[in-house]
Residue frames as qw, qx, qy, qz and C-alpha x, y, z in Angstrom:
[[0.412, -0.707, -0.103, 0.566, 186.26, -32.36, -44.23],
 [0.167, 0.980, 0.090, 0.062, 186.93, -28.78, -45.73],
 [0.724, -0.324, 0.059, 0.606, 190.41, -28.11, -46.63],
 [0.364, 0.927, 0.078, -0.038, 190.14, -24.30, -48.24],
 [0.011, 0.850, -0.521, -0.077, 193.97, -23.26, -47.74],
 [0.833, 0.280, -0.470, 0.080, 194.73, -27.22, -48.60],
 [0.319, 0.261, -0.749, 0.519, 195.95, -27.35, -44.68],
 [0.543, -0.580, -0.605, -0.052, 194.10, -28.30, -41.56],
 [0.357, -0.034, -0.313, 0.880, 195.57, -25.26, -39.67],
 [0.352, -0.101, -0.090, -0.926, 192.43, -22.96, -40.85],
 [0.658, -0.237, -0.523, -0.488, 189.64, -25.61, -39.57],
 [0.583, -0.063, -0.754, 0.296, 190.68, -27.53, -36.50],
 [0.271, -0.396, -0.736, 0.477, 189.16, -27.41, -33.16],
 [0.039, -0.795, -0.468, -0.384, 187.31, -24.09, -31.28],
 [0.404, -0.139, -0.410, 0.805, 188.58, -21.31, -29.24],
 [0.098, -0.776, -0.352, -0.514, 186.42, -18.68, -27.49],
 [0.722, 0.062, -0.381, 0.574, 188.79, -17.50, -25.16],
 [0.306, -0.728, -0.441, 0.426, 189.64, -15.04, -22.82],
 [0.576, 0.771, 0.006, 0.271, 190.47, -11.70, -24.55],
 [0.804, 0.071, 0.011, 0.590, 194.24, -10.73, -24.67],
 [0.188, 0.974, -0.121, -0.021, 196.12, -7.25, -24.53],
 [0.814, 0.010, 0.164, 0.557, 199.65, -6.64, -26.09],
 [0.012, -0.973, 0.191, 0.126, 202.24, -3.81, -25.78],
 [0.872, 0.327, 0.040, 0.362, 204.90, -3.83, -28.31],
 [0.309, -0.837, 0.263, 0.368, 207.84, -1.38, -26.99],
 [0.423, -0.440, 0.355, 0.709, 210.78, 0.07, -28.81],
 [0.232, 0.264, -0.475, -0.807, 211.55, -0.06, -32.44],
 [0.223, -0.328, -0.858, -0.326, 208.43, -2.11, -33.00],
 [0.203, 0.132, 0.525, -0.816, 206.16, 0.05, -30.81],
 [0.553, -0.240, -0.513, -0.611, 202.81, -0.98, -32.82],
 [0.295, -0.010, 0.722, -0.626, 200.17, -2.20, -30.15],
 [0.394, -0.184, -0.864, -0.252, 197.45, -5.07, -29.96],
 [0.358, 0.097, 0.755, -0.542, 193.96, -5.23, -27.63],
 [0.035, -0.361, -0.924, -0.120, 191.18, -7.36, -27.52],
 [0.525, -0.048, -0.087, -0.845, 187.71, -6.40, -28.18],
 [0.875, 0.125, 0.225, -0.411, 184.28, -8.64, -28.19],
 [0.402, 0.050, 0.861, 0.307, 184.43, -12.32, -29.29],
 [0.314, 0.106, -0.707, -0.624, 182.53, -13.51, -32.25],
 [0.780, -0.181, 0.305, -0.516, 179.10, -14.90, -31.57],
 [0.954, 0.276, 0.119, -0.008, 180.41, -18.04, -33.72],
 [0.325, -0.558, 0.579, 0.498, 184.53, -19.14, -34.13],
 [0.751, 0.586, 0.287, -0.105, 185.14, -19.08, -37.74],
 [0.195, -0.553, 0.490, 0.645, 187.99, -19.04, -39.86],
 [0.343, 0.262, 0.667, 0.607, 188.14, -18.56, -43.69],
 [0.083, 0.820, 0.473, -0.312, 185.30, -15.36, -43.33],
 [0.337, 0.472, 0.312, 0.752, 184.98, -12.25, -44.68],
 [0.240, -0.675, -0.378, 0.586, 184.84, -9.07, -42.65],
 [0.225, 0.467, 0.349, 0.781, 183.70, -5.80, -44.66],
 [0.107, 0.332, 0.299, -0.888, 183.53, -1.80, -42.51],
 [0.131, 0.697, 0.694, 0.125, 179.84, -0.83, -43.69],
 [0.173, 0.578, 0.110, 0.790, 178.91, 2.84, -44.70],
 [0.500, -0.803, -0.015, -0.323, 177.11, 2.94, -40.98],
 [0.198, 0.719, -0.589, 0.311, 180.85, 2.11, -39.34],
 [0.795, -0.201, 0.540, -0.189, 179.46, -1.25, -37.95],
 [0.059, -0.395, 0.885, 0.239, 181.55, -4.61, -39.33],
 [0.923, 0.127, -0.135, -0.338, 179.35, -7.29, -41.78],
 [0.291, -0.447, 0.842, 0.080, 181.25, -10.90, -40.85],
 [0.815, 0.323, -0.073, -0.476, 179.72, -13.33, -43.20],
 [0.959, 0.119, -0.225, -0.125, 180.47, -17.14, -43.20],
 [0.027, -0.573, 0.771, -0.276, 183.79, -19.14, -42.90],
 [0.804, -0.090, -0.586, -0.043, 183.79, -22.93, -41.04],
 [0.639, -0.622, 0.228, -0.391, 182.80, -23.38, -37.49],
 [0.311, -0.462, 0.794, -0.245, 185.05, -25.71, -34.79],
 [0.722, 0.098, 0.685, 0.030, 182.82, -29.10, -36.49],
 [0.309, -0.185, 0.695, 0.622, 183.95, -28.07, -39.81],
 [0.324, 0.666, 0.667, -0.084, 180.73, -26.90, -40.92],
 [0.291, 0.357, 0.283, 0.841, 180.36, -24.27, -43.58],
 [0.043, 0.677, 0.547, -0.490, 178.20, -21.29, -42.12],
 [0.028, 0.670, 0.714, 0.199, 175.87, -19.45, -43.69],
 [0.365, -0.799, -0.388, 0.280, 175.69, -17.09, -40.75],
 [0.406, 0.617, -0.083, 0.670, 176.67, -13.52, -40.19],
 [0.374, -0.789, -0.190, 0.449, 177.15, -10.93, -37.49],
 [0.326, 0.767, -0.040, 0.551, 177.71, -7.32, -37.31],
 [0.564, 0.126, -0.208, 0.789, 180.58, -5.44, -35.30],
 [0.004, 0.907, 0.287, 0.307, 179.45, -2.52, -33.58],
 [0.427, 0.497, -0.290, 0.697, 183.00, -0.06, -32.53],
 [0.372, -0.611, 0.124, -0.687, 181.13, 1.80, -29.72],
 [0.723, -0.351, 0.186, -0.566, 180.44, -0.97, -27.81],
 [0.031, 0.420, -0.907, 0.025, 182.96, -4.00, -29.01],
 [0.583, 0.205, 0.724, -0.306, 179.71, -6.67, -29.27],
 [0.103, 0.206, -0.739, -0.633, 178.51, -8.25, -32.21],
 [0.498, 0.149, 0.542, -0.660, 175.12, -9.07, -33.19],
 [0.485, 0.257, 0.762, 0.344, 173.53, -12.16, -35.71],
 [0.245, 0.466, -0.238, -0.816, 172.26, -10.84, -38.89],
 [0.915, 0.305, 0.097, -0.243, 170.65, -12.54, -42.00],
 [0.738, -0.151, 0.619, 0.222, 172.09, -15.91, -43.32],
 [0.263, 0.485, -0.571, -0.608, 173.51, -16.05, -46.80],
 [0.883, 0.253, -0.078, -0.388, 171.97, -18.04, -49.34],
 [0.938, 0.147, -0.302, 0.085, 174.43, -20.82, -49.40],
 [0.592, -0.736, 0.195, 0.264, 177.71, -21.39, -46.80],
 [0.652, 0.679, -0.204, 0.268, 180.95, -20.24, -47.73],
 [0.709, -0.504, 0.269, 0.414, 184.63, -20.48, -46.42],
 [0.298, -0.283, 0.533, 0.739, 187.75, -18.60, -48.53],
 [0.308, 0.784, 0.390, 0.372, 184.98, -16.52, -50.64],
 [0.364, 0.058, -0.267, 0.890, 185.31, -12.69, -50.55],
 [0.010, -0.842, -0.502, 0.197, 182.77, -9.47, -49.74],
 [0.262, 0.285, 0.277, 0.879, 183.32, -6.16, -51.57],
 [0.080, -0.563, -0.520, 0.637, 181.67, -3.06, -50.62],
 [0.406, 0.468, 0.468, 0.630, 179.78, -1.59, -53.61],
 [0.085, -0.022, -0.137, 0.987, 178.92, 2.06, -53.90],
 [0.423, -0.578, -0.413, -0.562, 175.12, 1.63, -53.80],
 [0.469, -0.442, 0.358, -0.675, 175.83, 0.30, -49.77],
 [0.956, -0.135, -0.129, -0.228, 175.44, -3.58, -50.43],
 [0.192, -0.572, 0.782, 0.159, 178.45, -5.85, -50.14],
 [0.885, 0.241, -0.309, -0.250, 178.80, -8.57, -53.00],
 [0.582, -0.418, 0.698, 0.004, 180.17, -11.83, -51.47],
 [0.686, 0.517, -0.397, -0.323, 181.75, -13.99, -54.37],
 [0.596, 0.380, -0.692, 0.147, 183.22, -17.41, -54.74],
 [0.362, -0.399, 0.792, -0.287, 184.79, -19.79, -51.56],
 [0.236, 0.069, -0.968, -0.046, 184.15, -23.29, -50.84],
 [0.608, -0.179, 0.026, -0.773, 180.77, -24.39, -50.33],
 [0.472, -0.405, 0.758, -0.197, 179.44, -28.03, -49.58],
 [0.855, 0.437, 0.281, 0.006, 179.58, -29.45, -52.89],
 [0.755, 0.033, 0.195, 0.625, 183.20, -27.70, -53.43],
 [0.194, -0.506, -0.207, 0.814, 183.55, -24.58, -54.82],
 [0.235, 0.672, 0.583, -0.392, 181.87, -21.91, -55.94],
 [0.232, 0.415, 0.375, 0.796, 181.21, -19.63, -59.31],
 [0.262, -0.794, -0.524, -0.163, 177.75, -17.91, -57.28],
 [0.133, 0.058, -0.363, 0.921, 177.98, -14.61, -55.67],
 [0.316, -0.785, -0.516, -0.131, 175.00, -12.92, -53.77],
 [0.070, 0.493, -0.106, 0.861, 174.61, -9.42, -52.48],
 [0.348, -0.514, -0.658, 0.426, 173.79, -7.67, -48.73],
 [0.163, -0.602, 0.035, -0.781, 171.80, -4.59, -47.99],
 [0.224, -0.054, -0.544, 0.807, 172.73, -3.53, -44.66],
 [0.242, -0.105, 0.113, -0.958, 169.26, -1.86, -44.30],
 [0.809, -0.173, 0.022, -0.562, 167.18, -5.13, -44.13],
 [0.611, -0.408, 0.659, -0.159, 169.54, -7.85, -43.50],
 [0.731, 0.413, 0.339, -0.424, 169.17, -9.61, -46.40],
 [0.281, -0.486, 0.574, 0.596, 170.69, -11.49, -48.71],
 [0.722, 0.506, 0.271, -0.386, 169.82, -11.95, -52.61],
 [0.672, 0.046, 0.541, 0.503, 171.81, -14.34, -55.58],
 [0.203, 0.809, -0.271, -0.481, 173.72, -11.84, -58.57],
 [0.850, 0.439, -0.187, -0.223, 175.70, -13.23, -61.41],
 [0.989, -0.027, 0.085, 0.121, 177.79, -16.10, -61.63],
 [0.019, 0.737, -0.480, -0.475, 181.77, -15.77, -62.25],
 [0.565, 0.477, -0.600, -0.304, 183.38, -17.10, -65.07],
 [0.713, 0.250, -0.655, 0.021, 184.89, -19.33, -62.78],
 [0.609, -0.710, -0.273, -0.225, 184.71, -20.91, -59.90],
 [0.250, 0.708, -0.373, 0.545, 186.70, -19.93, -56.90],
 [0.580, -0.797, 0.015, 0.168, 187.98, -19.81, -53.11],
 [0.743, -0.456, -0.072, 0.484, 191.03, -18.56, -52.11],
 [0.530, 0.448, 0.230, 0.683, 190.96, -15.81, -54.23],
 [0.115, -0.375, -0.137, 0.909, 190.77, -11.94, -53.70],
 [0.138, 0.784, 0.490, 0.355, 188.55, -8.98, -54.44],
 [0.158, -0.420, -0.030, 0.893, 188.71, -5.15, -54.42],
 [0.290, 0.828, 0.449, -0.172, 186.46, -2.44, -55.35],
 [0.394, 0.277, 0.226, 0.847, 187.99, -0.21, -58.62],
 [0.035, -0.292, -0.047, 0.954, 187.91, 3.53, -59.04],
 [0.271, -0.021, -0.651, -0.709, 184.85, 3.02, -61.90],
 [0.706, -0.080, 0.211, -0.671, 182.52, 1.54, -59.56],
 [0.866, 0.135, -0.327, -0.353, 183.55, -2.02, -60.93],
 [0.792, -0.341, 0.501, -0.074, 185.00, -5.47, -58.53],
 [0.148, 0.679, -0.715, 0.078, 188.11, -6.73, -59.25],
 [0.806, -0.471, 0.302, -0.194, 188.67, -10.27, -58.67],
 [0.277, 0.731, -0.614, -0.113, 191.86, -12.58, -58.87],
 [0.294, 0.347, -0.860, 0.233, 193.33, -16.12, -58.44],
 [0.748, -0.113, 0.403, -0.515, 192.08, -18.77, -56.45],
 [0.862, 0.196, -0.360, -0.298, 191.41, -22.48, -56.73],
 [0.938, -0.279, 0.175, 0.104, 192.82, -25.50, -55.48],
 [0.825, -0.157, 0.150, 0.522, 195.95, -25.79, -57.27],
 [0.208, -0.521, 0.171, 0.810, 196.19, -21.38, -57.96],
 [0.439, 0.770, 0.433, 0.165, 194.66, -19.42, -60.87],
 [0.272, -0.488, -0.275, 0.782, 196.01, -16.99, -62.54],
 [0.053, 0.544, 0.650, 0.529, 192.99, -15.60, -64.39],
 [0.078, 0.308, 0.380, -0.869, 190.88, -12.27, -63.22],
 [0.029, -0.564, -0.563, -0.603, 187.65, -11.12, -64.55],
 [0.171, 0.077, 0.266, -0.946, 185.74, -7.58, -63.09],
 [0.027, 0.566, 0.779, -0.270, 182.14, -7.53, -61.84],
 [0.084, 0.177, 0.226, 0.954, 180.09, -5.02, -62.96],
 [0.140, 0.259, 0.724, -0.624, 177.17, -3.77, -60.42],
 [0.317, 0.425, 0.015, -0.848, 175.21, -2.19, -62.82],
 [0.426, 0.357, -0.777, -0.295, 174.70, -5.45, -64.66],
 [0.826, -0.303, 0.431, -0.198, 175.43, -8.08, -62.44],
 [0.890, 0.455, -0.023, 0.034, 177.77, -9.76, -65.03],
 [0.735, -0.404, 0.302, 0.453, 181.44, -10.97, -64.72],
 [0.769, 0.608, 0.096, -0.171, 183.99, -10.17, -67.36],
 [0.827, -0.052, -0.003, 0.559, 187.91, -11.41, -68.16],
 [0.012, -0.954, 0.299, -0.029, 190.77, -9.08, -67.75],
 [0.393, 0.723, -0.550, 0.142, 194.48, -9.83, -67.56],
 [0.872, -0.148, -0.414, 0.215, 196.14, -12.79, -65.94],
 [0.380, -0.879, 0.268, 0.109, 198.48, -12.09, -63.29],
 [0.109, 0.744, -0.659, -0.002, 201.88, -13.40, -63.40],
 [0.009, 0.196, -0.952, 0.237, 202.17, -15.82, -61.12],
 [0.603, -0.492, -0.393, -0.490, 198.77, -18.01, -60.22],
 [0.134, -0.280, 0.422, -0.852, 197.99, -17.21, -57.11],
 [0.521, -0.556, -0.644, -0.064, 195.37, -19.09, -54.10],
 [0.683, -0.619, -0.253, 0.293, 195.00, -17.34, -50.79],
 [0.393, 0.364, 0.046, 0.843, 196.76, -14.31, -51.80],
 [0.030, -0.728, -0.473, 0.495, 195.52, -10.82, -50.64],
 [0.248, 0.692, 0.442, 0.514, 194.44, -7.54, -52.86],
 [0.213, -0.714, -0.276, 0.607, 194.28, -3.80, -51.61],
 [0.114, 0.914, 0.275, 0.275, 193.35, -0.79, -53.75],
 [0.479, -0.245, -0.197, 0.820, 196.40, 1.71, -53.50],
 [0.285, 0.743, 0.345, -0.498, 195.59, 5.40, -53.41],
 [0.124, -0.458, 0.556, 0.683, 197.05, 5.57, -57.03],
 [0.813, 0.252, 0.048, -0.523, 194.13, 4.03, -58.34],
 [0.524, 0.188, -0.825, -0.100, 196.64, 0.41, -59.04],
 [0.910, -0.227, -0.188, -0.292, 196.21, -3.07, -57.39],
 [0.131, 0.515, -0.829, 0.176, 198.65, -4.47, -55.36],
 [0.967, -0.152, -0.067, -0.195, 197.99, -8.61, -54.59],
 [0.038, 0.665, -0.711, 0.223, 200.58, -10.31, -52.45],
 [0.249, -0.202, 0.937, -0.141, 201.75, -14.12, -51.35],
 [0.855, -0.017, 0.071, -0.514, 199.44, -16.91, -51.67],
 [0.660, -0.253, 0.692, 0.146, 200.15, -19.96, -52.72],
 [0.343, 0.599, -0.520, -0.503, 201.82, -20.60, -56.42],
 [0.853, 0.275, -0.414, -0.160, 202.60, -23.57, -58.63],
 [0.667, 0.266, -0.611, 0.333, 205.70, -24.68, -56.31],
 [0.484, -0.526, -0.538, 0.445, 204.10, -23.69, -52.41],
 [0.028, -0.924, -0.352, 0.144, 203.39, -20.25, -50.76],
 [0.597, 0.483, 0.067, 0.637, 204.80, -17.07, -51.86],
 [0.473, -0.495, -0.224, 0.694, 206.71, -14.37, -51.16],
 [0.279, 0.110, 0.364, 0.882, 206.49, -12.32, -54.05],
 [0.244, 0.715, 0.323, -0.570, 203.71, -8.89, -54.96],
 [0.155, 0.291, 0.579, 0.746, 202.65, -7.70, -58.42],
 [0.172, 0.476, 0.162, -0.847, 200.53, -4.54, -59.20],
 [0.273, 0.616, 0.692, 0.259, 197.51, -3.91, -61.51],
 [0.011, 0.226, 0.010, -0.974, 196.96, -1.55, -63.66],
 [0.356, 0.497, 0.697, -0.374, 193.22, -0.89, -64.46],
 [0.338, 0.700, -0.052, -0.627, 193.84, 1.28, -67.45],
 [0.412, 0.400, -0.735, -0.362, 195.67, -1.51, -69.35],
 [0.922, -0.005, 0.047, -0.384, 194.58, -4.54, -67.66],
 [0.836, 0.310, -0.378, 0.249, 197.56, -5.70, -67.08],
 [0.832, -0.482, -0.158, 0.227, 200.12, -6.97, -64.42],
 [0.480, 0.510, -0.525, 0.484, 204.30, -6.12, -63.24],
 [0.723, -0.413, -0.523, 0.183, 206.04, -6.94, -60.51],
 [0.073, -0.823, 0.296, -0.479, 207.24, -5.17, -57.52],
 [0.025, 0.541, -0.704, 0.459, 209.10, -5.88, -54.40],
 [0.711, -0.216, -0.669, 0.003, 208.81, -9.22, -52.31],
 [0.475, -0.774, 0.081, -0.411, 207.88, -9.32, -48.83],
 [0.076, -0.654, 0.740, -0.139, 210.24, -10.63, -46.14],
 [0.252, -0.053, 0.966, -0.013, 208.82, -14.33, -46.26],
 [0.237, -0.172, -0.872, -0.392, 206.36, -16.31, -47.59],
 [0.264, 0.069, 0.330, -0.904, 202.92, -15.64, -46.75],
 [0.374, -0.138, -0.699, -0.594, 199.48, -17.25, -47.61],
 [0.476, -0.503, -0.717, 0.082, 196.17, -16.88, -45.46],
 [0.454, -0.251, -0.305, 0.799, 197.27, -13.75, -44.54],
 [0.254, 0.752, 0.575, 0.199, 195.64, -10.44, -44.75],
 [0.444, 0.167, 0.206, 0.856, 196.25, -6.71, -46.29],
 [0.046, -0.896, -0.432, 0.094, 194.64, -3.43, -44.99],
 [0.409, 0.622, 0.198, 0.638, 195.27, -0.25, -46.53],
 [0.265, -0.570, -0.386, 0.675, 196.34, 2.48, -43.78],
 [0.111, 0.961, 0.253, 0.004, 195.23, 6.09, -44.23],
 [0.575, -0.692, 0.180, 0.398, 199.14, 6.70, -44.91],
 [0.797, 0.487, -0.203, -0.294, 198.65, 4.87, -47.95],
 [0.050, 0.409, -0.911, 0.005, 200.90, 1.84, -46.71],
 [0.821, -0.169, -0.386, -0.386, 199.52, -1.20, -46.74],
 [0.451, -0.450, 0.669, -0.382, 199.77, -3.28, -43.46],
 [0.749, 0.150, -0.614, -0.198, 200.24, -7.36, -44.03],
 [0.358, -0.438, 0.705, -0.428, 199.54, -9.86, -40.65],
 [0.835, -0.015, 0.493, -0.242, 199.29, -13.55, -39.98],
 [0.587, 0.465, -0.545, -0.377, 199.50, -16.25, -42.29],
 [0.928, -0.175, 0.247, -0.218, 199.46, -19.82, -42.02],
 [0.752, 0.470, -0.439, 0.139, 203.03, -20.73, -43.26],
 [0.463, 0.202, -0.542, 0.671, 204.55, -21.60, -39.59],
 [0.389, -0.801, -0.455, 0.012, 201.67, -19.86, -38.01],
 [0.308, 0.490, -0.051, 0.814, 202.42, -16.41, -38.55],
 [0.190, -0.802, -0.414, 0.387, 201.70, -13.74, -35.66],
 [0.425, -0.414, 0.079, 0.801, 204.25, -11.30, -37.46],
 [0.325, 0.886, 0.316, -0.098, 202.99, -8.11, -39.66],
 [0.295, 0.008, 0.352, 0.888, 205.23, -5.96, -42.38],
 [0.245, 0.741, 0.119, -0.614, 204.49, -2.67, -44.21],
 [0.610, 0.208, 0.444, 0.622, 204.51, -1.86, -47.92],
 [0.034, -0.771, -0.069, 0.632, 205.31, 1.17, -49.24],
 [0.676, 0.622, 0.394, -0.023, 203.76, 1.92, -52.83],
 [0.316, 0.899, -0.216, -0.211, 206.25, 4.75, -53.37],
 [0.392, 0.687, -0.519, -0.324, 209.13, 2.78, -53.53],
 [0.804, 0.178, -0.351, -0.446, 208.22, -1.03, -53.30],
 [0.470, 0.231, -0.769, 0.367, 209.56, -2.33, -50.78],
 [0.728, -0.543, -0.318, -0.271, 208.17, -3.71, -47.60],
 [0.029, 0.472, -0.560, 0.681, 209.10, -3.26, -43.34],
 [0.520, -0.302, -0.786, 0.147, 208.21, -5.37, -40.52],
 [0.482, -0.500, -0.008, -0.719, 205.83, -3.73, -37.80],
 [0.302, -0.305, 0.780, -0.455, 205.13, -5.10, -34.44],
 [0.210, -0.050, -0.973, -0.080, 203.62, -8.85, -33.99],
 [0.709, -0.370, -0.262, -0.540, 199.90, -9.92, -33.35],
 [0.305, -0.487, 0.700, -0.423, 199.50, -11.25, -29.79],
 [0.797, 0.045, 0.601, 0.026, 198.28, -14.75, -31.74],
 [0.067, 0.109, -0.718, -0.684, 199.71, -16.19, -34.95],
 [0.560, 0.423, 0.300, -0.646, 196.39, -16.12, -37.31],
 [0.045, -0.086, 0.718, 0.689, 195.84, -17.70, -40.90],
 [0.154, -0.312, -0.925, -0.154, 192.21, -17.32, -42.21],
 [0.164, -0.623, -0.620, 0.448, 191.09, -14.68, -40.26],
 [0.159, 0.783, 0.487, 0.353, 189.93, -11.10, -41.29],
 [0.278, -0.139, -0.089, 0.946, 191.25, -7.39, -41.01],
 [0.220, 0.722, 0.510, 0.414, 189.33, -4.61, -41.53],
 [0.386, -0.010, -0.187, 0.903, 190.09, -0.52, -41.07],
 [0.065, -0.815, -0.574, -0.051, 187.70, 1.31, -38.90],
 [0.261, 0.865, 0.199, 0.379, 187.13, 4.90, -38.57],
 [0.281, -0.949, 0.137, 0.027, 189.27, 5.88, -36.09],
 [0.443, 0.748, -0.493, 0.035, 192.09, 4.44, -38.36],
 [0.318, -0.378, 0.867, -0.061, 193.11, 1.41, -36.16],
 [0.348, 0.198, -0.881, -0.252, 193.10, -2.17, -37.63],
 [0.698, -0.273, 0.364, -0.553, 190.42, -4.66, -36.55],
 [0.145, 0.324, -0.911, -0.210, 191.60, -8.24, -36.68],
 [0.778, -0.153, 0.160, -0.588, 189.03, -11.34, -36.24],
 [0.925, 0.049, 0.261, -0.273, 188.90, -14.80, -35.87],
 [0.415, 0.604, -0.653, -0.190, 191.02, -17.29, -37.83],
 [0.960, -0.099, -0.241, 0.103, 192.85, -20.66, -37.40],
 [0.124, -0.781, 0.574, -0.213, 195.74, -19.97, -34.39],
 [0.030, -0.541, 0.820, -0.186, 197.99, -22.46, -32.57],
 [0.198, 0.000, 0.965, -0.173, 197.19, -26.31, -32.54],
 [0.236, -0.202, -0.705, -0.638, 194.70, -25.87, -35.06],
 [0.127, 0.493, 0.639, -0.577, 192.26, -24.18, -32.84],
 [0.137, 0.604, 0.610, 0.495, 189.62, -22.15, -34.42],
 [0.275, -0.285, -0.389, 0.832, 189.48, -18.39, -32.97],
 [0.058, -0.873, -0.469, -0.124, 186.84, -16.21, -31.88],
 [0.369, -0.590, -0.007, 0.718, 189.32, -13.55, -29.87],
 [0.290, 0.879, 0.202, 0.320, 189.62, -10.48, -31.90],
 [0.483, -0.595, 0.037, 0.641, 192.40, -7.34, -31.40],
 [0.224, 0.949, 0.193, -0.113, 193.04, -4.10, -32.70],
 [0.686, 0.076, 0.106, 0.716, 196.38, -2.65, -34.55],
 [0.017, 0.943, 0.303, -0.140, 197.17, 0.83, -34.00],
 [0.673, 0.543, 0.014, 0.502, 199.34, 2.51, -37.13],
 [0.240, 0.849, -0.174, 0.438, 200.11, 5.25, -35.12],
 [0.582, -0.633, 0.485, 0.158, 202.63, 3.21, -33.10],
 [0.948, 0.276, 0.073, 0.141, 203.70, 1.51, -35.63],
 [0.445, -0.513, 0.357, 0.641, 207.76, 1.99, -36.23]]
């Protein structure tokens, strides 16, 4: 059995449920509804918005603990999701990057021989999926983000936390080191601010999950910290609003349902209204009409969720 987040919260059983709606009132007025399931429950995946404004899901570990291969794409208009090509090898707690040619590079997770160094690229225009270069090292639980330069960020990860980075370069295909973070870091999250730094928050550290955030700077290659969020977090995930806060939901300390802001100008983070399940494992992604799409994860009693639901910033308090 597959333990990516080192807990059995993100793997256990299967849920394909009925779908949910939630209205948050007052000072927490953010709002939750369900869309389409997932043809396949999966938690650990990777969910990346495509340049045609349909959603690539791509692996993760199915309700018998299997790694999958498999994908499906999202389509907004119509809330349904449809299979796509399989990836050259399953993964669980890898990531997917959107490059600027239009592919999406999936790097690292846990495969079934352990984990991975291999990445491999998708073009949305034939389904398809084909093996790039190796990282330095091998990963899951780590993070990725596309720089201003056209080169992929990646950070942290491993079983017992990295904190090593090294940038992809598309034009190549070749990995190379950059700056450690601070803290090592598993199961963190990443997010491109519009300042052209990195902000990477929680995961899990040398002494259990964290609360703390540090920032990257791309011109020096190098880390500092900023403001901690209101708890510990890890499994959770980080979508950049068009405000230029950064929305954080879910996690798998306690089985999280609850969501905070951060705000780059002055580093400090606010609590937003609650998902209508707690999630760890599961996948965010910001479509064009500027609401959140959540997916899938590992919710209550270590089910495995297909349900899906939507966050909309402009309730948000």
């Amino acid at each position: 059995m597959i333990h990516p987040g080192g807990t059995a919260h993100r793997l256990a059983g299967a849920l394909a449920g009925a779908a949910l709606l939630l209205a948050v009132s007052g000072c927490t007025a953010a709002s939750w509804t369900a869309t389409g399931n997932m043809i396949e429950a999966r938690a650990g995946h990777a969910a990346t918005l495509l340049p045609d404004g349909t959603v690539l899901v791509a692996g993760g570990s199915s309700s018998a603990f299997a790694v999958l291969p498999s994908a499906e794409l999202y389509e907004p208009g119509s809330g349904s999701w449809t299979a796509t090509g399989n990836m050259h090898e399953g993964r669980v707690g890898h990531t997917a990057t959107l490059l600027p040619d239009g592919t999406v590079l999936v790097a690292g997770g846990v495969g079934s021989d352990g984990a991975l160094a291999s990445a491999e690229l998708y073009d949305p225009s034939s389904g398809s999926w084909t093996a790039t270069g190796n990282m330095d090292v091998a990963r899951n639980g780590h993070t990725a983000t596309l720089l201003p330069d056209g080169t992929v960020l990646v950070a942290g990860g491993g079983g017992g936390g990295l904190a090593s980075a090294e940038l992809y370069d598309p034009s190549s295909g070749s990995w190379s080191a950059t700056g450690n973070m601070i803290e090592v870091r598993a199961y963190l999250t990443i997010t491109l601010l519009r300042d052209g730094r990195v902000l990477v928050a929680g995961g899990v550290g040398s002494d259990g999950a964290l609360a703390s955030a540090e920032l990257y700077d791309p011109g020096s290659g190098s880390w500092t910290a900023t403001g901690n969020m209101n708890g510990v977090r890890d499994g959770h995930t980080a979508t950049l609003l068009p405000d230029g806060t950064v929305l954080v939901a879910g996690g798998d300390i306690g089985m999280l349902a609850s969501a905070e802001l951060y705000n780059p100008s002055s580093g400090t983070w606010a609590t937003t209204g609650s998902m209508s399940e707690v999630r760890a494992g599961h996948a965010a992604t910001l479509l064009p009409d500027d609401t959140v799409l959540v997916a899938g994860g590992a919710g209550s009693g270590g089910s495995v969720l297909a349900s899906v639901e939507l966050y909309d910033p402009g309730k948000g308090t």
